[in-house]
Structures are given as C-alpha cells and as structure tokens.
C-alpha positions in Angstrom: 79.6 129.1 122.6 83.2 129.2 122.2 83.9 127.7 125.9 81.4 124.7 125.1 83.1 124.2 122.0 86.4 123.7 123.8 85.3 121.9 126.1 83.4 119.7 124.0 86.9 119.1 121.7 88.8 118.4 124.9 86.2 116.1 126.1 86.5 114.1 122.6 90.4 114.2 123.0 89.8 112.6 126.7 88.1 110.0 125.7 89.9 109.2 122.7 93.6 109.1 124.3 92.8 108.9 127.7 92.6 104.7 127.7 95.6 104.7 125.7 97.8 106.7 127.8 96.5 104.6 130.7 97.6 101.3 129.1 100.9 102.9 128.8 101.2 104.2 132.6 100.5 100.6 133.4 103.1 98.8 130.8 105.4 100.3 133.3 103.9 99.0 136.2 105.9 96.6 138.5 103.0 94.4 139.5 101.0 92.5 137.4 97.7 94.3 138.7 95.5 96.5 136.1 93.9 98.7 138.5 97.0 99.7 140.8 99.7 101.1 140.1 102.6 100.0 142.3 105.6 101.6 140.8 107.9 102.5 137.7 109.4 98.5 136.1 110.6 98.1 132.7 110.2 94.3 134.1 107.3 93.8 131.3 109.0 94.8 128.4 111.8 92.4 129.6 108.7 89.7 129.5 108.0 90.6 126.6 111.2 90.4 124.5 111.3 87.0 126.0 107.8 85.8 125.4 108.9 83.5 122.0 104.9 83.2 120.9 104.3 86.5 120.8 107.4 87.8 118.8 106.2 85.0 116.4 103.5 86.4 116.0 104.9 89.7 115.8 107.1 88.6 112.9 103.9 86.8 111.2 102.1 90.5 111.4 104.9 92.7 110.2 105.9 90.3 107.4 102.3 90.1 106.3 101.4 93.9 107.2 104.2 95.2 105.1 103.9 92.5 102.1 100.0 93.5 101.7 100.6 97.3 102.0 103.4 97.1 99.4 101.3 95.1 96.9 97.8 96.8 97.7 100.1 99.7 97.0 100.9 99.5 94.0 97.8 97.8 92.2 96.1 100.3 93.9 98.0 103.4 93.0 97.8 101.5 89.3 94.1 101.5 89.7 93.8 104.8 90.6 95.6 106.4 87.5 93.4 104.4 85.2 90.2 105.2 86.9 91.4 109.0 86.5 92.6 108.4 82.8 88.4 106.9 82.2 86.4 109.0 79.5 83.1 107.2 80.2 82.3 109.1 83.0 79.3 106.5 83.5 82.3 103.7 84.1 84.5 105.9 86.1 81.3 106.6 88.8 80.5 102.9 88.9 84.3 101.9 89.6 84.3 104.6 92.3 81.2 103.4 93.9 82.0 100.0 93.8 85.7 101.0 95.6 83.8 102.8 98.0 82.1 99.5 98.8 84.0 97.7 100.7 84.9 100.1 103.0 81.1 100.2 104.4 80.9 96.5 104.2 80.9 95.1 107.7 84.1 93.2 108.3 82.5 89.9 109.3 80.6 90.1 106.1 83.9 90.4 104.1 85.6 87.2 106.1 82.9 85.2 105.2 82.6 85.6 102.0 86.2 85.6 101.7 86.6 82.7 103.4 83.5 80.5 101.2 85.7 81.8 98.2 88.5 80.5 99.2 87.3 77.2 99.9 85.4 77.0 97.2 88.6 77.6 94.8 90.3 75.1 96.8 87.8 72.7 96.4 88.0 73.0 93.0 91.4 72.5 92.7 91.1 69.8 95.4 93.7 71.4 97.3 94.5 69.6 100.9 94.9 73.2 102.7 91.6 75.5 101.8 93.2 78.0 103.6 97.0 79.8 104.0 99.3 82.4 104.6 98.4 83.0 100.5 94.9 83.2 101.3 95.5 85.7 104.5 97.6 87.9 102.2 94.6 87.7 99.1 92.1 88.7 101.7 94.5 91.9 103.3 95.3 93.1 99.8 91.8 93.0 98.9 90.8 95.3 102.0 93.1 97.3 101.6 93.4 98.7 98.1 90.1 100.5 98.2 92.0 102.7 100.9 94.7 103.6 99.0 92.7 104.4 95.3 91.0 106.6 97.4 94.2 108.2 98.8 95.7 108.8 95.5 92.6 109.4 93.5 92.5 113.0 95.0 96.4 113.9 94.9 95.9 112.9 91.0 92.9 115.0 90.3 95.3 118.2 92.0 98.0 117.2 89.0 97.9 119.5 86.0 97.9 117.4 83.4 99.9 119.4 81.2 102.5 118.5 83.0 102.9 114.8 81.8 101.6 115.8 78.5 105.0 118.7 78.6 107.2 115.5 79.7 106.5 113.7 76.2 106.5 116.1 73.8 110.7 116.6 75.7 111.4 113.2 74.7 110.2 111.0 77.3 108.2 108.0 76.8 104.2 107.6 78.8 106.0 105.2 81.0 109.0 107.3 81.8 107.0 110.7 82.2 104.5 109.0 84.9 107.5 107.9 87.0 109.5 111.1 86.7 106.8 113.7 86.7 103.4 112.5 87.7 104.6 109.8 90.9 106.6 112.5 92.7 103.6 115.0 92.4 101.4 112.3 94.0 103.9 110.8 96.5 101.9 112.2 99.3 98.7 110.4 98.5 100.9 107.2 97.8 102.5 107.8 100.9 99.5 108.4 103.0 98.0 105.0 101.2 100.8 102.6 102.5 101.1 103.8 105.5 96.6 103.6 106.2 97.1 100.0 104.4 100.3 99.0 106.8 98.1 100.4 109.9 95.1 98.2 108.7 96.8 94.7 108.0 98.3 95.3 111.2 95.6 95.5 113.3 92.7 93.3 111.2 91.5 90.8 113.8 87.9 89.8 111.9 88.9 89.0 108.7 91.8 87.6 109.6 90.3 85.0 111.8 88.4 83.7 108.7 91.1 83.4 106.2 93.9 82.4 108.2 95.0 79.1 107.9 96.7 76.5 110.3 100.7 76.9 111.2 100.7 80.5 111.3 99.3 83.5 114.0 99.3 87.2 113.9 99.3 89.0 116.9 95.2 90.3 117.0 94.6 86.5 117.1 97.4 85.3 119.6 95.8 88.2 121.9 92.1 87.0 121.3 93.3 83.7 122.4 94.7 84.9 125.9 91.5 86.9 126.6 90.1 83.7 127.3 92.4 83.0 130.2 94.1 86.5 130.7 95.6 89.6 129.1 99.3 89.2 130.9 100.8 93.1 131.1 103.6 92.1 128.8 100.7 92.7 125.9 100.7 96.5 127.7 104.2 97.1 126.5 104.1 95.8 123.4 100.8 97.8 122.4 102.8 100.8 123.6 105.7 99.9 121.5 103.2 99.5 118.6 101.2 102.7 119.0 104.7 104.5 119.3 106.0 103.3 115.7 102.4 104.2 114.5 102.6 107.6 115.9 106.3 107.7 114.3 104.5 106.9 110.8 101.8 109.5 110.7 104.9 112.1 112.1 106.6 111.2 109.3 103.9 111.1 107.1 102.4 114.2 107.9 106.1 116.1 107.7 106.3 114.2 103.9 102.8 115.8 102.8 103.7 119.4 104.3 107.3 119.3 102.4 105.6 118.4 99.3 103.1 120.7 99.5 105.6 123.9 100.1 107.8 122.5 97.1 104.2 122.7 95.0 103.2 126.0 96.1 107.2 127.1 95.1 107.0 126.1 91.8 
C-alpha cells in the first residue's frame, strides 16, 4: 500500500507540474515551434521585453492586482475581527456562510451579475462609460475579500484574548492594543490573505472580461485575444517570469508563517 501511495502522490505531482515545467523548457527554445525543441535562446524573453502591448498590459495587471489585494486586504481583515468580536452566534454563522458564498459561485455567474449591476448603477446616474478601471477594481475586491476573511478568521480564533484585554488595562487604547498586540499575532493569516488575493486578481480572466471597460487590458485578456490567431512563445517567457515571482511569494510566505509560529511557541 505504501508503494501505490507513492506512486499515486508522484503521479499527481506529474501531472500537476509537468506542463508547467514544459512551458518553461520551451520559453528557452530558439525556434518558434511548440513541439520541438531546437536549442537553448533567451531570444524570447528579448521579444518579450520589447513587445510594448503586452508590458501594458503587464502594468494594467500589476497595478490593479496589487491595488485590489491591498484594499480587499484590509476591509477584509477589518471584517474578519468584527465577525470574531459577534455575540449572536446566529449572525456570526450567517456572515460566515454567506462569505463562503462566493467562493462556490461559478465565476461567469459572478461577471454577470457584476456586470448588470454595474450598468444598472450607471444608468441611473446616466453615466456615458457603464463600465471602467473603477468598475474592474469593485468587482476584484469583491472576489477577493471572502478569501482573505477566511485567511484571518482562523489566525484570530488561535489569539488568546487575554492578550488584548492585558494591553488595556497597561494603558493602551482598543485601537492601539489591536495594532500592537493582536495584528502582529495574526500577520501570518494577513499575510497569507494578500498574497491568495494578489495571485487571484492577477490571473482572473472571466470576471474580468465582464467588468472591464474600454481603454484598458490586463494581460489574461491580451492573451485570450491572441489565441485566436496564435500564442507567440514570447507569452512562454513571461508566464515563466510570472510563475517564478509567484513561487518567490509563497517561499516567502511560507518562511513568514514558520518564523511566526517558532516566535509563538517561544513565548
């Protein structure tokens, strides 16, 4: 049993990496062919960086990536202390169901009813634009905050709540003893919440395509539009650049929790 279970795990682990570290054997290949490999060339990542479009649209998806995580952020790590601080426990279940939610809600289901409510504000207010880069950034803070309540829900429900309690009665006021004493202890979760929100704006094709508005393109949508001619192998090398700095992030992620965790257990 033990050999099948192995070789079971390794068999996930094949087919989970094994397409991505083919796309990056071939962002090094020196021909523009997807199914030989002629030899080692950094020529596509020289394509790349002079591809204009595409680092537009790399731009666009950062900016808005790291706006929406920051903001989903902090509502949501807001949210999640006053969901914890609930005495109905009646109201506290029906705000965590209703975070959980979204999360199993189909993606296209989300754009589109993102999408009819933002026209239907903006035809209200008889705006001449229904949608925009405001409307983009609404709909990828929306999808993202249920991830990161339920990153730091956990990380506060570990927090002795003496602790905060201990904090005041030294002096300090409920403001100052959350941001002294109770954020550090839930860094991790925070942490961990950013990052899975930074992750998710970046790669959100579907609602995206619903909200966006005119004048401005994130990368999932520049690369939808070349699939209908073709996929040139510069996109190779940049989705190996990108799945290197995510790698980077869950590293350093991942090293934050553990440190925090041994400076727990010390104390």
């Amino acid at each position: 049993m033990k050999t099948l279970s192995k070789l079971y795990t390794l068999l996930i682990f094949v087919f989970l990496y094994a397409p991505i570290a083919i796309l990056v054997l071939f962002s090094f290949n020196s021909s523009n062919s997807t199914g030989v490999f002629t030899g080692f060339s950094l020529h596509w990542y020289e394509e790349l960086f002079r591809d204009g479009a595409t680092l537009a649209a790399l731009k666009n998806t950062l900016i808005l990536a790291v706006t929406s995580s920051v903001i989903a952020t902090v509502i949501g790590t807001a949210a999640a202390v006053g969901i914890d601080r609930m005495k109905n426990q009646y109201i506290k279940g029906t705000l965590i169901s209703a975070t959980n939610i979204p999360m199993m809600n189909p993606d296209i289901v989300t754009g589109i009813s993102m999408m009819l409510l933002f026209v239907f504000v903006g035809g209200l207010l008889k705006l001449d634009n229904n949608l925009s880069f405001a409307t983009l950034l609404i709909a990828h803070i929306t999808f993202n905050l249920p991830y990161v309540i339920l990153s730091v829900l956990p990380k506060i429900k570990q927090l002795d709540p003496q602790l905060p309690e201990a904090a005041m009665d030294l002096g300090c006021t409920p403001m100052k003893a959350f941001f002294k004493v109770e954020l550090p202890a839930i860094l991790p979760g925070v942490l961990t919440g950013l990052i899975m929100a930074f992750t998710l704006s970046l790669d959100d094709f579907i609602i995206s395509y619903f909200t966006i508005g005119s004048g401005f393109e994130t990368l999932p949508i520049r690369i939808y539009s070349m699939t209908k001619k073709r996929v040139t192998p510069d996109m190779y090398a940049l989705s190996t650049l990108i799945f290197i700095a995510i790698l980077l992030l869950l590293i350093l992620s991942n090293v934050t929790s553990a440190r925090a965790e041994k400076k727990t257990k010390k104390k």
